[in-house]
C-alpha positions as CSV (number, residue, x, y, z in Angstrom):
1,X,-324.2,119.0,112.6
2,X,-321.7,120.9,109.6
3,X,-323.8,119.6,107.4
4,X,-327.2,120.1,108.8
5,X,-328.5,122.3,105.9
6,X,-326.9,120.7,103.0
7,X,-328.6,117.5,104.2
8,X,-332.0,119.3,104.5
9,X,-331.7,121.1,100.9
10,X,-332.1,117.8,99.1
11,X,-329.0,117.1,96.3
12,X,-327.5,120.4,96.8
13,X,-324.1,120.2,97.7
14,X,-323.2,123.7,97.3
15,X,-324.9,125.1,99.7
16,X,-322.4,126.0,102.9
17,X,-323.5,125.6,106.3
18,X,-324.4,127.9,108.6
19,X,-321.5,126.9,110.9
20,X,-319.3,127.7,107.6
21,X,-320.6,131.0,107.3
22,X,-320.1,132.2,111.0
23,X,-316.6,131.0,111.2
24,X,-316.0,133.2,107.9
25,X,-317.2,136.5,109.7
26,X,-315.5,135.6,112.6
27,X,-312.5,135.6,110.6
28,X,-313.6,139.1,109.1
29,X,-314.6,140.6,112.1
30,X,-311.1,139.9,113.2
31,X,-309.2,141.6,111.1
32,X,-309.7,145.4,111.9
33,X,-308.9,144.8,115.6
34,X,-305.6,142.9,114.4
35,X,-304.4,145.4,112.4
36,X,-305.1,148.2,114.9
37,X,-303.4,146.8,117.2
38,X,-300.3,146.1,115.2
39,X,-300.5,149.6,114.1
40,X,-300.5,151.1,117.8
41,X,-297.8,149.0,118.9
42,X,-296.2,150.4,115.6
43,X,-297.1,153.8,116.8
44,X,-295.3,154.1,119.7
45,X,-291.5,153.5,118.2
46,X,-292.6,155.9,115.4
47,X,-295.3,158.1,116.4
48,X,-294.5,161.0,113.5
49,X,-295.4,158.9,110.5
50,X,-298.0,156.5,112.4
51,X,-300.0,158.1,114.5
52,X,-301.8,160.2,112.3
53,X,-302.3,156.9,110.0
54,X,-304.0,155.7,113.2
55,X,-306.2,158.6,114.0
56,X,-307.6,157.7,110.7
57,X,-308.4,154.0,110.6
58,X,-311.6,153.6,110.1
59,X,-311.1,155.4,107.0
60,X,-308.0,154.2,105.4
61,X,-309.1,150.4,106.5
62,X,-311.8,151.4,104.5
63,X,-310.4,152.5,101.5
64,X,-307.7,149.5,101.9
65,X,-310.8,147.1,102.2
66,X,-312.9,148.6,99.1
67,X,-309.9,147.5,97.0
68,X,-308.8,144.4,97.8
69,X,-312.4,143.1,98.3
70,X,-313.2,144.2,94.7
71,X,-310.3,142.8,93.0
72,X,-311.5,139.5,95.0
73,X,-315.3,139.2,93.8
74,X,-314.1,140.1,90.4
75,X,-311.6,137.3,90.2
76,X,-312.6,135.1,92.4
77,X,-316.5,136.2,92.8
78,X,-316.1,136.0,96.7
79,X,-314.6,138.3,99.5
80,X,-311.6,137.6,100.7
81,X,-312.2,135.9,104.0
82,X,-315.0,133.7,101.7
83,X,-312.1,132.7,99.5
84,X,-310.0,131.3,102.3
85,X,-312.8,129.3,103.5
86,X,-313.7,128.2,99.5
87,X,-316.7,129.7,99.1
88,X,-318.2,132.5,96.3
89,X,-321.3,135.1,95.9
90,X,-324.1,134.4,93.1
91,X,-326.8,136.3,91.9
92,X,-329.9,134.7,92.4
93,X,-332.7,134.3,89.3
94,X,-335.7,135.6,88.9
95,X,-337.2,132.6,88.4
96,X,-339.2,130.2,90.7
97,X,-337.0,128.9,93.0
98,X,-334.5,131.4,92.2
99,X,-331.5,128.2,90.9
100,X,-331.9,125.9,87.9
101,X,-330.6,122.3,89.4
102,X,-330.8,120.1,86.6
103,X,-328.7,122.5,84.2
104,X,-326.2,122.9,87.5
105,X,-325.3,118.9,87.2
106,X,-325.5,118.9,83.1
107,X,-323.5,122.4,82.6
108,X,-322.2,123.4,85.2
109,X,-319.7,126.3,83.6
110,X,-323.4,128.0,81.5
111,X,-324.7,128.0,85.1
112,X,-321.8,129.5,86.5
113,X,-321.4,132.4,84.0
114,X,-325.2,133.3,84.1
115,X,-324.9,133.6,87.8
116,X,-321.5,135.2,87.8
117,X,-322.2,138.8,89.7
118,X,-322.3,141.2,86.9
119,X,-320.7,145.1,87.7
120,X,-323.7,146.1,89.5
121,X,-324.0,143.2,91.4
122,X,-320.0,143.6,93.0
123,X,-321.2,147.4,94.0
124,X,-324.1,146.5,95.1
125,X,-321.9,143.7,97.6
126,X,-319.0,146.4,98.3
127,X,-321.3,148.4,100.0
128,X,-322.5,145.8,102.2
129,X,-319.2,144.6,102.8
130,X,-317.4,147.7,103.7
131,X,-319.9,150.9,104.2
132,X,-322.1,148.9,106.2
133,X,-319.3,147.6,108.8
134,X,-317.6,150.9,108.3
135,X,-321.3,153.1,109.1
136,X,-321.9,150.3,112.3
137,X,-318.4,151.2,113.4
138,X,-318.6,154.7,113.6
139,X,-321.9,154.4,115.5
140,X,-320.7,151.8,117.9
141,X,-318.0,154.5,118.5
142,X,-320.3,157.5,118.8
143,X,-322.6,156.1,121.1
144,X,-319.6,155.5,123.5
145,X,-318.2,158.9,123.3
146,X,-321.7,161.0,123.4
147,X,-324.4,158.7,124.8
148,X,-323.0,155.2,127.2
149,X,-321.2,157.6,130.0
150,X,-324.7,160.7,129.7
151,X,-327.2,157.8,131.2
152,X,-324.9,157.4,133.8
153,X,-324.5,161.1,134.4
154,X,-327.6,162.3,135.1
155,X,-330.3,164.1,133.2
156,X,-328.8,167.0,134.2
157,X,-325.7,166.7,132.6
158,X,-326.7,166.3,128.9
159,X,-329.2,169.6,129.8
160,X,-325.9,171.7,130.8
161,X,-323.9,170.1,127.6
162,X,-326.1,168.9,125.0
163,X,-328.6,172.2,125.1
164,X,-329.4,174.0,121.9
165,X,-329.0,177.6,122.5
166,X,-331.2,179.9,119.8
167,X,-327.9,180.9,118.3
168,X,-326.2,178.0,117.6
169,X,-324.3,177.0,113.9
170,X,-325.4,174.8,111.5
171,X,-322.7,172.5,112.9
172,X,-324.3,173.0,116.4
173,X,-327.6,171.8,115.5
174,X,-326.4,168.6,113.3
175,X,-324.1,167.4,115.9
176,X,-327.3,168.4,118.6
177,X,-329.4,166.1,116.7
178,X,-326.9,163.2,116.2
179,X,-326.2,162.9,119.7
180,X,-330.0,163.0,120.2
181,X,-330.0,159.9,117.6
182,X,-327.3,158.4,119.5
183,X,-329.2,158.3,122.8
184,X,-333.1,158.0,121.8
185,X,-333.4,155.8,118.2
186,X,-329.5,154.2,117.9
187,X,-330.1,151.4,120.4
188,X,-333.3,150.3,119.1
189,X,-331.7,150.5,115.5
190,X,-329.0,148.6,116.8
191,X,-331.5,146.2,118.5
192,X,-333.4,145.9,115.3
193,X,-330.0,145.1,113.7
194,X,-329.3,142.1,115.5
195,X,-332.8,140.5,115.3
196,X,-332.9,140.2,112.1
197,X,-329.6,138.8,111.9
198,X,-330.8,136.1,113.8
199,X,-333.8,136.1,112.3
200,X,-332.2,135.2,109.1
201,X,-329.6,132.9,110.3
202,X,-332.9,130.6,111.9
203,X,-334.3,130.9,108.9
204,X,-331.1,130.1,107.0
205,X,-330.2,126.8,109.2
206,X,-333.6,125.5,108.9
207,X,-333.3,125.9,105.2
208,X,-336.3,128.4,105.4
209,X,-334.4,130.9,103.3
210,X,-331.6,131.0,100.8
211,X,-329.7,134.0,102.7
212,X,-327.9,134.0,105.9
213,X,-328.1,138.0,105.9
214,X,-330.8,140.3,105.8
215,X,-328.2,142.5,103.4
216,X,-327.5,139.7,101.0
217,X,-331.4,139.2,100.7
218,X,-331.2,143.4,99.6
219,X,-328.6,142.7,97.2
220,X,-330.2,139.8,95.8
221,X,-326.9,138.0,96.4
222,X,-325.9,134.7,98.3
223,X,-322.9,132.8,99.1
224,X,-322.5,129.5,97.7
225,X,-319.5,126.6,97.5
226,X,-317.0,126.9,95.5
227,X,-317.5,124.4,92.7
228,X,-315.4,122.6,89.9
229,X,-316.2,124.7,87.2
230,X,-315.4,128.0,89.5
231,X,-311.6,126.1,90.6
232,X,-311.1,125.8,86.5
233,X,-312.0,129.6,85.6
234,X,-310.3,130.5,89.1
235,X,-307.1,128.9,87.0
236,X,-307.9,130.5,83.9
237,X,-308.1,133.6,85.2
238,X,-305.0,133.7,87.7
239,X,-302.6,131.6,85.5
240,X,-303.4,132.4,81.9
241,X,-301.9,130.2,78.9
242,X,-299.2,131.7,77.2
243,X,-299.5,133.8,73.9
244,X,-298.1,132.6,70.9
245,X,-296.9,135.6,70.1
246,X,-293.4,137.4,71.3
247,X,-293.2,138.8,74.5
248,X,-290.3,140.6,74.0
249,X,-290.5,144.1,74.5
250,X,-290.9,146.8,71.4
251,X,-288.1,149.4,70.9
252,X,-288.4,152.1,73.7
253,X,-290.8,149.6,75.9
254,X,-289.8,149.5,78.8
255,X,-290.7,146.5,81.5
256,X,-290.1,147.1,84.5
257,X,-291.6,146.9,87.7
258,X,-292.3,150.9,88.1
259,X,-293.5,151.1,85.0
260,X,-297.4,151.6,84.9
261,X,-298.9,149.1,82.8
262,X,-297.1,146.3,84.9
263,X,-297.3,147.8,87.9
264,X,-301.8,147.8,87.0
265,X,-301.2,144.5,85.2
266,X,-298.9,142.7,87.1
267,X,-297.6,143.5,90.5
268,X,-300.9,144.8,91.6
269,X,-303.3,141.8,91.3
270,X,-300.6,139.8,92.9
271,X,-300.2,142.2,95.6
272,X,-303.7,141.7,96.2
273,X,-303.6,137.9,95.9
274,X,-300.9,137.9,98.5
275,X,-303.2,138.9,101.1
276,X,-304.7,135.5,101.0
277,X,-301.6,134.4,103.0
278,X,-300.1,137.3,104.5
279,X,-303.9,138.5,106.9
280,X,-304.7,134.9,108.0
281,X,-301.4,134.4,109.2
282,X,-300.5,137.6,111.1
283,X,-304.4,136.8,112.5
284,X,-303.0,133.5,114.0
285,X,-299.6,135.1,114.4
286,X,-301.3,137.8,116.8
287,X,-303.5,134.9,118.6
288,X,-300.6,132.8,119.5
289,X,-298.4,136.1,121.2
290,X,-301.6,136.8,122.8
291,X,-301.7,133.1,124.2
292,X,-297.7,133.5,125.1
293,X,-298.3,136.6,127.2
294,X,-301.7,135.5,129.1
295,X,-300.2,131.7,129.5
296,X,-298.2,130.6,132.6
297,X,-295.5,129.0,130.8
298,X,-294.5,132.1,129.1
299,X,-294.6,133.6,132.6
300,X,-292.7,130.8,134.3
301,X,-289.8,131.3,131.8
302,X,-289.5,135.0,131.8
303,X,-288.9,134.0,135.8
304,X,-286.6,131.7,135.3
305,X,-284.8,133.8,132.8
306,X,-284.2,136.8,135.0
307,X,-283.4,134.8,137.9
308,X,-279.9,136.1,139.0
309,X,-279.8,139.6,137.4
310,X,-279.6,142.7,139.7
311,X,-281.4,145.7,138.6
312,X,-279.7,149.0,140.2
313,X,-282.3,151.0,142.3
314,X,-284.6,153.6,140.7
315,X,-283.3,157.0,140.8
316,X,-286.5,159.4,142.5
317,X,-284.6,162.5,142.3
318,X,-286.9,164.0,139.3
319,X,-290.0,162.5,140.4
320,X,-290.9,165.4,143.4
321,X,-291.6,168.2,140.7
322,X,-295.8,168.7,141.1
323,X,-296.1,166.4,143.9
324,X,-297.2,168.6,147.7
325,X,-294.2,168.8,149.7
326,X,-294.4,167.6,153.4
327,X,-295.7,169.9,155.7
328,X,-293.3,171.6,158.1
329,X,-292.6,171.2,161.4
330,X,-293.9,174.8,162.1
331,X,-296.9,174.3,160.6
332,X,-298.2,171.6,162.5
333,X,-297.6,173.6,166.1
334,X,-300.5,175.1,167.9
335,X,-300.8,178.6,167.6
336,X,-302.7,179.8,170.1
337,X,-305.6,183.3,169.3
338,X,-305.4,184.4,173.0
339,X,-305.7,183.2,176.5
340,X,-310.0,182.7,176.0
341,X,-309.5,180.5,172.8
342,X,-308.1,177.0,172.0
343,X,-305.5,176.7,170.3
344,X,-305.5,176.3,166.7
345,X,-303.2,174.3,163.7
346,X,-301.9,176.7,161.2
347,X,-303.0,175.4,157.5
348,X,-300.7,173.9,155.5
349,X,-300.1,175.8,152.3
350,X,-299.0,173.8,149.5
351,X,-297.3,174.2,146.0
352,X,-299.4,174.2,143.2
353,X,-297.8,172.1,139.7
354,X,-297.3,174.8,137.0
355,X,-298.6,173.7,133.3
356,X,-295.2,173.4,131.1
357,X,-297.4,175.4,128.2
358,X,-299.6,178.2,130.0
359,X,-296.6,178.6,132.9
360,X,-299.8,178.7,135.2
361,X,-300.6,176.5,138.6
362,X,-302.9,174.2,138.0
363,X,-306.1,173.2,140.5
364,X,-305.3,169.7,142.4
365,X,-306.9,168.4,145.1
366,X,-304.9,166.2,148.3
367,X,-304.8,162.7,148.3
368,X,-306.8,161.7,151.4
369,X,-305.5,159.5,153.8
370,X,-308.1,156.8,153.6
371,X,-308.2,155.0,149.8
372,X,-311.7,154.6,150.2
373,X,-312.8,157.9,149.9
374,X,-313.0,159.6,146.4
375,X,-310.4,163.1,146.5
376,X,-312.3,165.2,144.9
377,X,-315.9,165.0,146.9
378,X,-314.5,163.3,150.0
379,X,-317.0,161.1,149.9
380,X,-317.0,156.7,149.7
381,X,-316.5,155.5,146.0
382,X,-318.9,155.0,143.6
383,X,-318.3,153.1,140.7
384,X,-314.4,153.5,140.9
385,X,-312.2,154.7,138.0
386,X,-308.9,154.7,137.9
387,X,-306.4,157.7,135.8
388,X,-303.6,156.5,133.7
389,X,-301.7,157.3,136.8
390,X,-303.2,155.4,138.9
391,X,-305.4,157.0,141.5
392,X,-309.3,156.2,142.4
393,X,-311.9,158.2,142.1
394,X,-315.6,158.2,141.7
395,X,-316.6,157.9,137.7
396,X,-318.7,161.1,138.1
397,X,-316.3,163.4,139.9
398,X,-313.5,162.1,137.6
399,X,-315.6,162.4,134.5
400,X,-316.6,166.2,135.0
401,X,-312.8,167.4,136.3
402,X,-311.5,165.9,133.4
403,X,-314.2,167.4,131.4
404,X,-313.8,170.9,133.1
405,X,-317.2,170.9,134.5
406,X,-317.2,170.1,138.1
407,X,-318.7,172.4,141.1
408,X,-315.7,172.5,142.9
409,X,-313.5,173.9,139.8
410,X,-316.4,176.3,138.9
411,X,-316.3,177.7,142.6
412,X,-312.3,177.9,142.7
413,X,-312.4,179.9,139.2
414,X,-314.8,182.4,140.1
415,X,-312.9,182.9,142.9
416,X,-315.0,181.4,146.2
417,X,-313.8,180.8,149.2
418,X,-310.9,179.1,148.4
419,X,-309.4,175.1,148.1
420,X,-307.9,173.9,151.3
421,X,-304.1,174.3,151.0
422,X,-304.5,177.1,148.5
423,X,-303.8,181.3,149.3
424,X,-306.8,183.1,149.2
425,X,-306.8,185.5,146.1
426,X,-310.0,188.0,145.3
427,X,-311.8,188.1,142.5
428,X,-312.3,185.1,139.6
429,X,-309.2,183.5,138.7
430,X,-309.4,183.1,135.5
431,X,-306.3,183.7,133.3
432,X,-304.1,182.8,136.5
433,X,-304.6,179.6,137.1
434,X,-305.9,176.3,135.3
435,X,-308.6,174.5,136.5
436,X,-307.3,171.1,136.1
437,X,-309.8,170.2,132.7
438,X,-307.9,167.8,130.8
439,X,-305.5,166.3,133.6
440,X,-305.4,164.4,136.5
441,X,-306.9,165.8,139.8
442,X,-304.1,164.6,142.0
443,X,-301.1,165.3,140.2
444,X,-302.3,167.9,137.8
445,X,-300.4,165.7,134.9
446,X,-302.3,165.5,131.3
447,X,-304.8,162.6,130.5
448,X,-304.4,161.7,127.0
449,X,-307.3,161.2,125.0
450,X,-309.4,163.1,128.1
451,X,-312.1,161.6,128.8
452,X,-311.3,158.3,126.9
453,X,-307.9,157.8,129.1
454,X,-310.2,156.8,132.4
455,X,-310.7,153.3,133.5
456,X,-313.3,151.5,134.7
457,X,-312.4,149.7,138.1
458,X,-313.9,146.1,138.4
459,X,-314.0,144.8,142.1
């Protein structure tokens, strides 16, 4: 089955399958996850020199990517993942047929350095190797901020955030119209996208086509075996014969490693050539802790290690700061209006969490006493999310508190009738109190990332 379309093509050995082929962008596809993750976890012991490196990692992956991948199809006229896996890019001819076969088994290196990619043809590759994965990134991660969460919301909702007011900035109106991209044209771009992916992959196993990629069929490039003739000049190139002249260095030449012409003519290509070793490994490096950590061996021998060991008990004494205190015992008497009326329970007034920045209370709502019911409409949940700190809520009312946009905020800010538990106060409240956007409705403590720090609850 590996060899399904080499055994259709005829006599042509070079030709990789298409298993081949997936397994390399698998490999690929990989690596940006890998290396995000080992830079968060990195993050977190030193956040002042990392984090803002992993803000920006889309773009930095993609400047990192852009080099190394060049200095691999000018050496070794593949990428790097295609290099692990032996195989190389080729221009194809503009003849019929697009190969010459008989001069491949005859003269092999002629063929090789007329299909060699010349310096148009490794631009022309670099930009679909990095800006189109880097472009389909930034999408992917676009449509999830500003379009996957608005078709759940409601009409409504994108009205009262997405409108274009007459007087908005030329910033306004572009970000306006991307979102409108994002909701309307991206999916049936992205659709589009992975048709003809398969499209070409059918075509390619079936040996219909000579590409495996609608982008490589733009390029006029396609990825081939790597042959005898490629291994020789892959040698020539990476271990050249020595000079016959002196390599001893002139008066006032000075060789060493900081120096810029070795640094460019040494140390740098085998930097790059290192990464041949160095990515694949800390790929299946990451795979196997992330088999130790989900397996029940490694779960069975953390047990077994802390078996015996006495942890001291937590200490709760700073944990009550924010948190409602327990109602009094005079606050939950009856307190009777007069003889006519029944008696009534005086409400409970509680203490608000003060924001460590502003120095203002912040708006919470009560936990209610039944977990199926969402705190902030009272209501049964629907489609439960969780906060970083652990309480429920429906996605919608947890979605606009966060965002600052919820009915019950509005009314407490412009001064209504009051939240249950709160003092009355006249007039809007603005400027004296924080309506809880940005934080946790419960305990009034700051979701990072906003929006992005809520979790889907799966049943």
């Amino acid at each position: 089955m590996e060899y399904m379309t080499t055994l259709q093509s005829g006599f042509d050995g070079l030709k990789p399958s298409l298993f081949e082929l997936l397994s390399e962008q698998q490999l690929s596809s990989l690596l940006p996850p890998s290396l995000r993750y080992l830079l968060a976890v990195s993050a977190h012991r030193h956040p002042r020199y990392l984090l803002r490196i992993l803000n920006s990692f889309d773009e930095l992956y993609a400047l990192l990517s852009l080099l190394v991948e060049r200095h691999f199809l000018r050496t070794y006229g593949g990428s790097f993942t295609e290099n692990f896996y032996g195989l190389k890019r080729e221009r194809v001819l503009q003849v019929r047929g697009g190969e010459v076969p008989r001069a491949q088994l005859g003269a092999a290196s002629d063929v090789r350095a007329t299909l060699k990619l010349r310096r148009q043809d490794v631009w022309a590759n670099l930009a679909i190797m990095v800006g189109v994965p880097y472009i389909k990134r930034k999408l992917d991660e676009g449509y999830d901020i500003h379009a996957a969460g608005s078709n759940l919301l409601g009409p409504g909702y994108r009205a009262d955030r997405d409108g274009l007011s007459p007087n908005s900035t030329f910033k306004q109106r572009i970000m306006y119209y991307y979102k409108w991209f994002l909701r309307r044209v991206y999916p049936s771009v992205n659709a589009a996208y992975y048709f003809a992916l398969l499209a070409f992959n059918l075509a390619y196993l079936f040996d219909g086509a000579k590409f495996h990629s609608p982008f490589l069929w733009l390029v006029g490039t396609r990825v081939r075996r790597l042959g005898q003739a490629d291994y020789a000049a892959i040698e020539a190139i990476t271990n050249p014969a020595p000079q016959a002249k002196s390599t001893a260095p002139r008066a006032g030449q000075n060789n060493s490693i900081f120096n810029p012409r070795t640094m460019v003519g040494v140390v740098y290509p085998r930097v790059l050539s290192s990464f041949r070793i160095l990515l694949p490994t800390s790929i299946f490096a990451l795979k196997f802790l992330e088999w130790w950590h989900q397996s029940d061996f490694a779960r069975q021998l953390s047990r077994k290690a802390a078996e015996g060991i006495e942890l001291p008990p937590p200490v709760t004494a700073g944990l009550s700061r924010g948190l409602p205190p327990k109602p009094s015992k005079t606050s939950a008497k009856e307190v009777p209006s007069s003889s006519d009326e029944k008696p009534e329970k005086a409400t409970t007034i509680r203490t608000p969490p003060i924001a460590a920045s502003s120095l203002l209370p912040i708006l919470t709502v009560p936990a209610p006493s039944n977990s199926a019911l969402c705190p902030i409409c009272t209501q049964p949940i629907t489609t439960s999310t969780a906060s970083p700190y652990g309480h429920v809520y429906c996605y919608v009312c947890i979605h606009r508190w966060v965002d600052g946009t919820h009915e019950r905020q509005e009314a407490f800010m412009e001064g209504g009738a009051g939240e249950e538990g709160w003092e009355k106060e006249e007039g809007s409240r603005e400027g004296r109190w924080e309506s809880g956007r940005g934080r946790d409705a419960i305990t009034g403590q700051r979701i990072l990332g906003g929006t992005g720090g809520l979790r889907r609850v799966l049943a």
